[in-house]
Every structure is written in structure tokens, then in C-alpha cells.
C-alpha positions as CSV (number, residue, x, y, z in Angstrom):
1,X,-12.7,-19.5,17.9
2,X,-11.5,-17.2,14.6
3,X,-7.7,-16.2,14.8
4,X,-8.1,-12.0,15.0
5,X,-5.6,-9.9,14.9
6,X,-5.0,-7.4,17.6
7,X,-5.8,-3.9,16.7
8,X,-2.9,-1.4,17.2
9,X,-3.7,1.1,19.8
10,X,-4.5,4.5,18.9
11,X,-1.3,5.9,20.0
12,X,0.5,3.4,18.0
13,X,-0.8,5.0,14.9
14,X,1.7,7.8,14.2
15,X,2.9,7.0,11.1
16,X,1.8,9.4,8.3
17,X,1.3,7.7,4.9
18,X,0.4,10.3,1.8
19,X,-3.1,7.6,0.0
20,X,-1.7,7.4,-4.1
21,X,-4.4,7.4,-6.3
22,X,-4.2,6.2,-9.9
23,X,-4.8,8.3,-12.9
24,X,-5.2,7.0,-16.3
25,X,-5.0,8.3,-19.7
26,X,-4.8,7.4,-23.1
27,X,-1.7,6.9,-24.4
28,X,-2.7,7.1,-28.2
29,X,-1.8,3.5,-29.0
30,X,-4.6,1.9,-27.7
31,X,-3.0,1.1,-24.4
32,X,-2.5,3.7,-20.9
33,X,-0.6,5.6,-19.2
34,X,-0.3,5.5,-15.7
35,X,0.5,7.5,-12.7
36,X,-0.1,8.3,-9.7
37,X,-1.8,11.3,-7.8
38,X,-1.0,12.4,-4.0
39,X,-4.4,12.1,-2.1
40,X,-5.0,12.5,1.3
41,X,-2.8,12.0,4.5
42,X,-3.6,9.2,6.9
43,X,-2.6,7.7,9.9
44,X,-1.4,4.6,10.8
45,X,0.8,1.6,12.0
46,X,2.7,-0.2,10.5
47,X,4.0,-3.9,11.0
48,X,6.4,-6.1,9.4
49,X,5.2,-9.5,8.3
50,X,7.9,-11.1,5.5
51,X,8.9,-10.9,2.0
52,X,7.8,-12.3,-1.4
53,X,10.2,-13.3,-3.9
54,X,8.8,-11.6,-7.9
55,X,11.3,-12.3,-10.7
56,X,12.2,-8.5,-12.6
57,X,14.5,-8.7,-15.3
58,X,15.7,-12.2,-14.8
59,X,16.5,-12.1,-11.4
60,X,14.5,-12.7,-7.6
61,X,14.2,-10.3,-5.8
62,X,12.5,-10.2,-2.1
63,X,10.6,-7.5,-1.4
64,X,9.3,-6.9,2.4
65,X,5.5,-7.2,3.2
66,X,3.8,-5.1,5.8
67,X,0.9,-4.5,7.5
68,X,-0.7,-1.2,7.6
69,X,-3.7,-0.3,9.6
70,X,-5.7,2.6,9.0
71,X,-8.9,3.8,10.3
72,X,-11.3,3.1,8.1
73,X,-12.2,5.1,5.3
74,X,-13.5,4.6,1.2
75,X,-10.9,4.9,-1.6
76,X,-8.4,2.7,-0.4
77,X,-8.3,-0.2,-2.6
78,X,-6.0,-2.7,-4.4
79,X,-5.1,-0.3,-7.2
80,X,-4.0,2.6,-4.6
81,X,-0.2,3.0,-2.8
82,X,0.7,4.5,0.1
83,X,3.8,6.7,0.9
84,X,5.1,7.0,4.0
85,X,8.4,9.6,3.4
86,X,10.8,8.1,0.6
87,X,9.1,4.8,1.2
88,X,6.3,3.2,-1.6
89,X,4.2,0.6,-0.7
90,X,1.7,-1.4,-2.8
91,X,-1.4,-2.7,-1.6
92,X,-1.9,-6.0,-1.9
93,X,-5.2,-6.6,-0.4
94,X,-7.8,-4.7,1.9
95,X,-9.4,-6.3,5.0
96,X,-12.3,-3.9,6.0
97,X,-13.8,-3.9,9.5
98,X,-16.0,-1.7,11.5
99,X,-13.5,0.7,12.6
100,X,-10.6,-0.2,10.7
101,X,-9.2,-1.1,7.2
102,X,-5.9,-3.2,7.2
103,X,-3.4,-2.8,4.4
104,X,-1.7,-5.7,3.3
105,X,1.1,-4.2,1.4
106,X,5.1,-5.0,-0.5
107,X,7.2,-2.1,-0.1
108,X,8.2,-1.3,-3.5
109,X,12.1,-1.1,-5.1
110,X,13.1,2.2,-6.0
111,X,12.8,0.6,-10.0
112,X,9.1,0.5,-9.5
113,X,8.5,3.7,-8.3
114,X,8.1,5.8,-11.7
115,X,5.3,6.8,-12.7
């Protein structure tokens, strides 16, 4: 029997997250420059699920994972963020199911929010 996770209910999803969409340009040294657009609002839950440890200038930090889940929808992929109010989340990975997409996501540190 396959290990599913149980889908939030419908009522559960009251969290408004803002889809970030990247945008890049040339940066005239044969490299990019990118940043990110506001898209469109969606609705979701969200869940705690741990942390993972990156190293940024010379130190570990551990920065929380979630999961978010969304109904499903295109345009939400790896490359994309969500924002849920002064919080910035990266997405990680992308589970897509008949009715719903689930967001596996590290809240970002306030360093790795710029543009």
C-alpha cells in the first residue's frame, strides 16, 4: 500500500501566498540578472516539515522546510517563490496530482530575499 499524504481540507486552505515569477535579462557581461515578478494570488495550507542546513558565507545556517498545497494550477514550478506576507519561500520541488499541486518549499533568510 503507497504512503499518501492526507490532503488538507478545503477550509484549511486560507493562507494567501502572492505566485513569484522569475524575470530575466541581460546583464551585458554575458551573465543575468534576476528578479522576481508578483503573479497571481493563491490559496493554500501550509505545514511544517524540518529544516536543512546550506553553508552562506562560511557559516550553517538551518532554514525551515514546509509544505504548501495548492490547488492545482500550471506555472508553478521549481524556478517560482511564493509569498505569503513578509515571508519568502523557495520551491523546492512540485508533486502534481489530479486536484492538487504540493509545494515542497525552504523559507528563505531575509539575505536571500533581494532581487
Amino acid at each position: 500500500m503507497a504512503h499518501t499524504e492526507a490532503r488538507p481540507p478545503l477550509g484549511a486552505r486560507r493562507r494567501r501566498f502572492v505566485l513569484e515569477v522569475p524575470v530575466e535579462t541581460p546583464d551585458g557581461f554575458g551573465g543575468v540578472l534576476r528578479r522576481y515578478v508578483a503573479g497571481p494570488v493563491l490559496w493554500g495550507a501550509i505545514s511544517p516539515v524540518g529544516a536543512v542546513e546550506r553553508l552562506q558565507g562560511g557559516r550553517a545556517d538551518r532554514l525551515p522546510t514546509h509544505r504548501i498545497t495548492l490547488r492545482a494550477r500550471p506555472g508553478v514550478t521549481p524556478a517560482a517563490r511564493l509569498v505569503a506576507g513578509p515571508r519568502r519561500f523557495a520551491v523546492r520541488h512540485v508533486e502534481t496530482g489530479a486536484r492538487d499541486l504540493v509545494c515542497h518549499v525552504e523559507e528563505l533568510a531575509r539575505s536571500e530575499e533581494a532581487p
